[in-house]
N, C-alpha and C positions, 0 to 999 in steps of 0.2 A: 571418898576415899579418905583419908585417913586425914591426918594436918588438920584438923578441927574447921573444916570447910563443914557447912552446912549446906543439904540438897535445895540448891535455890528452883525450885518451883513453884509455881502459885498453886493454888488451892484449884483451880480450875482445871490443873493437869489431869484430876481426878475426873476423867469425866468416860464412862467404858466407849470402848474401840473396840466394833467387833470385826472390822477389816483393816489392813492396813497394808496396809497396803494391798635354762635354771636359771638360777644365775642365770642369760648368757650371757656369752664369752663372746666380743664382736672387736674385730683387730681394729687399732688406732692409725689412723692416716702415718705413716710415716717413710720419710729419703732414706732408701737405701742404696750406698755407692755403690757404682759399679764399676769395672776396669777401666774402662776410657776414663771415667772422672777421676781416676788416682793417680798422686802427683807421680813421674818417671825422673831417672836421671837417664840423659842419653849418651853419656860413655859407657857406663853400666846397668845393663835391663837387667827388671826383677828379674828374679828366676822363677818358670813358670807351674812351681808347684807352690807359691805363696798364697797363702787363702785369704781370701778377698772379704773386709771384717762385715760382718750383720749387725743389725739391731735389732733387736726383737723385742716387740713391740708388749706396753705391759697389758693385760687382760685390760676391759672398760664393764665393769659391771650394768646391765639394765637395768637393774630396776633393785630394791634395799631387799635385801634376807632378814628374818626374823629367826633367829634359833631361842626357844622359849622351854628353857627346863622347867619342870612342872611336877608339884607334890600335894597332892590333894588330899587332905583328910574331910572323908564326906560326910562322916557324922557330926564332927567340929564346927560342919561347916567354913573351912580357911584351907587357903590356896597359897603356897610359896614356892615365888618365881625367880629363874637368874635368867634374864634376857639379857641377851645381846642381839645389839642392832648393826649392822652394816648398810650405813647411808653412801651411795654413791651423789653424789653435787651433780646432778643432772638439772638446775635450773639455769646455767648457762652465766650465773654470775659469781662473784666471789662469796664466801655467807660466812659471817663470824656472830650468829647467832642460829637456832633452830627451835622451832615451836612444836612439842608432842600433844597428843588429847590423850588425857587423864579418865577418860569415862566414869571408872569406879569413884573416885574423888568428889563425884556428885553426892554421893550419899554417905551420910557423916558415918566417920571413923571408920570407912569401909577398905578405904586405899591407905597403905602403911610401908615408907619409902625406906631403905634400908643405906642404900648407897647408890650413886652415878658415878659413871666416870667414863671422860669420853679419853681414846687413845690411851689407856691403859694408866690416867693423870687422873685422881678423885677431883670431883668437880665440888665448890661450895658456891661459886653464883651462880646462883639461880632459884628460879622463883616456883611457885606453885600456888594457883586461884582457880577453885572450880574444876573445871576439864582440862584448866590449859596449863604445861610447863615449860616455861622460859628456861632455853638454859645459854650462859653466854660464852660462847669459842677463845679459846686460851689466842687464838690467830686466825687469820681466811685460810678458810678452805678454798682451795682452785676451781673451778669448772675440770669435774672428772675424780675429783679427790675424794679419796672413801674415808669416811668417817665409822670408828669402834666404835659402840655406844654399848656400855653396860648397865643394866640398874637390876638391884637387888630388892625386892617390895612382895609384900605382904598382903592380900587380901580377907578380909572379915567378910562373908557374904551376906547381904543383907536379905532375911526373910519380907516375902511377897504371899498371901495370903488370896488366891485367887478369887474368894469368895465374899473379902473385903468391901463392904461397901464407899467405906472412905475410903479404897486406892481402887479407883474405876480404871485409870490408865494402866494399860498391862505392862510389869515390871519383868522384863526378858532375862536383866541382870539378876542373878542371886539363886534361891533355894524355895521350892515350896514342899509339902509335905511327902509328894512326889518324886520331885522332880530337881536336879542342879542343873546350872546353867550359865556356861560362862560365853559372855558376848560384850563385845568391844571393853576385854578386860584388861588388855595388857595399854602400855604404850607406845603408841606409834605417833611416827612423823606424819604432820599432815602436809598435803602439797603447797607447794610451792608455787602460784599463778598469778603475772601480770607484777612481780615486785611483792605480793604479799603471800604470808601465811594465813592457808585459808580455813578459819573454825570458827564455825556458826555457834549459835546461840541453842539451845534446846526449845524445844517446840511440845506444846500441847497433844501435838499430832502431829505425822509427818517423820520422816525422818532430817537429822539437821547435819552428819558427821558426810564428810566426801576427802575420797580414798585414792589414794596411789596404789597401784599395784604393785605385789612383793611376793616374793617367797617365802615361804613358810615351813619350821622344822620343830616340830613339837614334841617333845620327850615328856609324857605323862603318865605319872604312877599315883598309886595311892598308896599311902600309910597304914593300910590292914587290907591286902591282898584278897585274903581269903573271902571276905566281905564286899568286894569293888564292883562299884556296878557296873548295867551295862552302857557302855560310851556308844554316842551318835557323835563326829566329828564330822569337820571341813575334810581333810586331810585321806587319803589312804595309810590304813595303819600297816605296821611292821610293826608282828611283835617281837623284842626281845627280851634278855633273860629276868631283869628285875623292871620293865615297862615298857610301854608300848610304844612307838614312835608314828607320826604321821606327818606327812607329807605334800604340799602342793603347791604349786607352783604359780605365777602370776595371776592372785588372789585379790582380793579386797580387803576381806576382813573373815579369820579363823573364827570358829563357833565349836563348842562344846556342851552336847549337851550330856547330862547322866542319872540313872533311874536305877535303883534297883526293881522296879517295877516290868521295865519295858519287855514286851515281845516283839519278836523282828521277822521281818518276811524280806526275801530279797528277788529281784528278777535281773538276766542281765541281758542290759540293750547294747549287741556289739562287744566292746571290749570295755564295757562302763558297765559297773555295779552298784544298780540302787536299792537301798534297802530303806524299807519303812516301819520305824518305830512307833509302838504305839502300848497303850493299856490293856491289861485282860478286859475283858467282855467288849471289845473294839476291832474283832480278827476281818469282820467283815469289812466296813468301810477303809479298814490299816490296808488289808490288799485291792480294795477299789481305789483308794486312794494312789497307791504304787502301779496298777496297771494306767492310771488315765497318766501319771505322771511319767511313765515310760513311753507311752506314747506318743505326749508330748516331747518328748526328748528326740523320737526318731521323724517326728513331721516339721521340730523348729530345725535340724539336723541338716536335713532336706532341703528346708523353703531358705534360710538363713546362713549356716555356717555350721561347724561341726559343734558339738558340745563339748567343752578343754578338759575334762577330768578326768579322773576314771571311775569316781565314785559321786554318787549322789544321794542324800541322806534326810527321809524327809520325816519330820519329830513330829509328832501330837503332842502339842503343848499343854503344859496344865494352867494357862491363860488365856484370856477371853482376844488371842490376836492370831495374825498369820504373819512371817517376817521371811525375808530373804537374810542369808550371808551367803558367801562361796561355798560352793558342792555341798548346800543343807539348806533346808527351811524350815522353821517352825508352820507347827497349822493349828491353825485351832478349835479346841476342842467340842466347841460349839459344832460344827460341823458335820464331827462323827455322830453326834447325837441328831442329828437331824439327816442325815442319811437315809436316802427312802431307797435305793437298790439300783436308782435309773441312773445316768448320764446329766440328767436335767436336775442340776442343786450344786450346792452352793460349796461340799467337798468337791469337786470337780471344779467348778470354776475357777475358785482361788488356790487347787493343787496346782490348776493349768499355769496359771497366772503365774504363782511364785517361781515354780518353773521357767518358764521366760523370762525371769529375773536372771538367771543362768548365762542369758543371751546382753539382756537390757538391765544391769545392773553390775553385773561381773566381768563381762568381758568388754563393753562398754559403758564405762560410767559416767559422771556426768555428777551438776552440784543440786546434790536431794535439794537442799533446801529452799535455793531462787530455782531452781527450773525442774523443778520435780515431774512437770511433763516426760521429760525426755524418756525415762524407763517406765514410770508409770502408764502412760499412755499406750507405750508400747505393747508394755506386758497384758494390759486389757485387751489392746486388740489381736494379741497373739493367740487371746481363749476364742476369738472369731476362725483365725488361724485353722487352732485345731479344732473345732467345730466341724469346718466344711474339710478335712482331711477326712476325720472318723466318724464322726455323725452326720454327715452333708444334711439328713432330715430333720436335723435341729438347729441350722440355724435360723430361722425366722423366730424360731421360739427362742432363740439364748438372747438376740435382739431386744423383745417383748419384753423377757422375764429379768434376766441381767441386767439392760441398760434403759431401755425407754419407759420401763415403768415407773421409775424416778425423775422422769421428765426433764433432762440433764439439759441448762443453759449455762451461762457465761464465757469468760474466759479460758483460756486451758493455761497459760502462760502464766500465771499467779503462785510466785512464792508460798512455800507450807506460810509465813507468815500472816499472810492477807487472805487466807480462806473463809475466817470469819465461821470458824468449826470444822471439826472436821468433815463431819454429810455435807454442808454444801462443798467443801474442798473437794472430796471423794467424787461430786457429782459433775462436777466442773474436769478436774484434770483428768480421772479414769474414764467416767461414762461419757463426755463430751469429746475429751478425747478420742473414743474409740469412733464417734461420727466423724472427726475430722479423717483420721486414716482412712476411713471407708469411702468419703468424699474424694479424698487426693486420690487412692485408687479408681475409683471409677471413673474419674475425669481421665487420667496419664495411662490408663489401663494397667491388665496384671502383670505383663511383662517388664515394662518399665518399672513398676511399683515394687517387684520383687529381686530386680537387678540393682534397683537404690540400695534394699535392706541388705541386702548379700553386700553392697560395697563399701558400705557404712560401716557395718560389721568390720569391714577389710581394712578399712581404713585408719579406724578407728579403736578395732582391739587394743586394748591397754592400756589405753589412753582414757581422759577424762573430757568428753566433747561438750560442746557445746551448741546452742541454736542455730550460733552461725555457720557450728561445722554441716548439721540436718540440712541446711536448706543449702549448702553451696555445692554438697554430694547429691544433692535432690536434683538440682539445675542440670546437673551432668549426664541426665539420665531421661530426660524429655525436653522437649522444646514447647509444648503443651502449657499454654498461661492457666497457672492458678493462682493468681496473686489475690482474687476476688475471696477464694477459699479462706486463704490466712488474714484477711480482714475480718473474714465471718469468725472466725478461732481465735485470734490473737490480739491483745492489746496493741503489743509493740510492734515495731517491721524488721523484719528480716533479710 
């Protein structure tokens, strides 16, 4: 991003991946008097039409809103943003400072900062390195106090060259010949957990950013109408009269994708509309893809919990990757090309997969980077999931061809840091993984196993869990020893 930051990656980041993977309003505790408690005089009683005073109580925001005006000129390539932020202090202490991630700012001159200002006061402390912006609080904020957060910024999109062989690492951020694509482009706060600000370091592979969830209100236009392509977003759109608006609701992370290229096919599961985008001469695999992905939406629905959005929006990438954000996925294009017509291949597995990201990444999230098990694993085993829902006759083969043919050992509990690549990381936390899930089920059986997930889910929506949350909601739900299992899975103890 901009500020003469240079993308600190190593040479090794290049290395291709072809998998990879409202408001509300909730009342405040508060004493309201009521007639016995009000002081009397006893020669003269109120009179008994005096009304008895209230308090009313101020809203307590859940979770931050993002309202992010948006002007896209797609040929220019450049994107000009007026966000504001509404931080509610929901970490339960006082904070007279707050840490955002900068994403774009990884890649020089790309992020271009115009102005901040928090509570309606221009801010000049504050700092900017990399992903990350320091900014420091004119005073504490309370536990409960909402913080304005404005910034004015500019992005330069940076061209990604799919075909690149010096950039093997697929680049989600930016423009290709294609295709635009804006992902983890604004800034946002990152959580708050245990006393610190939490923002990882970027990774060869893996993903390294973890998310709070927020609201999200997107007003995007482009600067030659007539010319605009076609938008794949997070959001359900509203259009109005000079752009479009979208919308959605305790989110992770907004995604925009845009093509003047793209064909779109849509099916609607329920009261949710998913539509899949894709390239001319890709109509086949663009609506196999959209049928297996609808169906998983109505079998994880079922086994799990409902799906939160109303829209789901799944992109065929002009990159050699597959990527989760909220109500979207990228897929990649490798994929479609390798589409043979059946169930059994690899657009089907990793549509199922990201899909279950929906479940194990959006609505319970967790830190990608030290415990990337938690959705990962999941979402692998959610394509066994749907396997025996819709194809009961292929699971043995998705076993075989999917997971055991890569002969998957080690740990599953391994940091993206400590993979030592990303195939053996892949092999470990997805395909090892999915042995561990199918191990704990068979031991605790499918009723207990399926009453965990449904609680987890319950538990856990919104929130950013953890190991220890998995295994103390697991406990709750059998009395069945597997402690042997997680010895066999796990470095650490639980």
């Amino acid at each position: 991003m901009r500020n003469k930051t240079t993308l600190v990656i190593p040479a090794v980041f290049l290395t291709v991946i072809l998998l990879s993977s409202c408001t509300s309003l909730a009342s405040a505790p508060t004493a309201v008097p009521t007639a016995s408690s009000l002081p009397t005089e006893t020669a003269s009683p109120a009179p008994t039409d005096t009304a008895v005073p209230t308090v009313t109580p101020e809203p307590v925001m859940e979770r931050a809103k993002y309202t992010l005006n948006t002007t896209v000129d797609y040929d220019a390539h450049s994107v000009s943003v007026d966000e504001t932020i509404l931080y509610p202090n929901l970490t339960g202490n006082q904070l007279n400072s707050l840490v955002l991630a900068v994403v774009p700012n990884l890649w020089p001159d790309s992020f271009s900062l115009g102005s901040i200002s928090v509570d309606g006061v221009p801010l000049t402390t504050y700092s900017i390195e990399g992903q990350r912006l320091d900014i420091a609080l004119s005073s504490f904020t309370r536990p409960g106090g909402v913080l304005t957060i404005n910034i004015q910024y500019t992005l330069a999109l940076p061209f990604a060259e799919p075909n690149d062989p010096k950039v093997s690492r697929p680049q989600i951020y930016g423009y290709t010949q294609k295709q635009t694509n804006l992902t983890n482009w604004y800034p946002f706060v990152v959580p708050y957990i245990d006393g610190d600000w939490v923002l990882h370091d970027p990774w060869f592979y893996g993903e390294h950013l973890v998310y709070d969830a927020a609201d999200y209100e997107v007003d995007l236009k482009f600067t030659d109408p007539a010319s605009a392509p076609v938008v794949a977003a997070s959001g359900a759109p509203e259009p109005q009269p000079d752009f479009t608006r979208y919308t959605i609701t305790s989110a992770r992370a907004f995604a925009i994708s845009a093509s003047r290229e793209f064909q779109v096919a849509t099916l609607q599961v329920g009261d949710v509309t998913l539509s899949s985008y894709y390239f001319p001469f890709n109509e086949t695999p663009g609506q196999a893809v959209l049928k297996s992905s609808a169906e998983a939406v109505q079998v994880f629905s079922q086994r799990y919990g409902p799906y939160p959005h109303k829209t789901l929006s799944i992109v065929m990438a002009d990159f050699k990757d597959s990527m989760e954000f909220s109500g979207l996925f990228f897929h990649s294009p490798l994929y479609y090309a390798q589409y043979d017509g059946t169930p059994m291949n690899y657009l089907t597995f990793i549509g199922v997969h990201e899909t279950a990201h929906q479940w194990w990444f959006e609505q319970v999230a967790n830190d990608q980077a030290l415990q990337p098990w938690m959705d990962e694993t999941l979402a692998t085993y959610s394509e066994r999931v749907y396997y025996e829902n819709i194809h009961p006759d292929l699971v043995s083969t998705w076993w075989a061809y999917r997971v055991d043919f890569f002969q998957p050992q080690g740990f599953i509990d391994i940091p993206v840091y400590d993979g030592q690549g990303f195939e053996p990381y892949r092999i470990s936390v997805y395909l090892r993984g999915a042995h561990f899930l199918e191990d704990l089920r068979t031991r605790i059986g499918d009723e207990a196993f399926f009453a965990f997930l449904q609680d987890y889910l319950a538990q856990s929506r919104g929130k950013i869990a953890t190991a220890a949350d998995f295994f103390r909601i697991l406990s709750g739900h059998t009395s069945t020893d597997y402690s042997d299992i997680v010895r066999q899975y796990f470095q650490n103890s639980y």
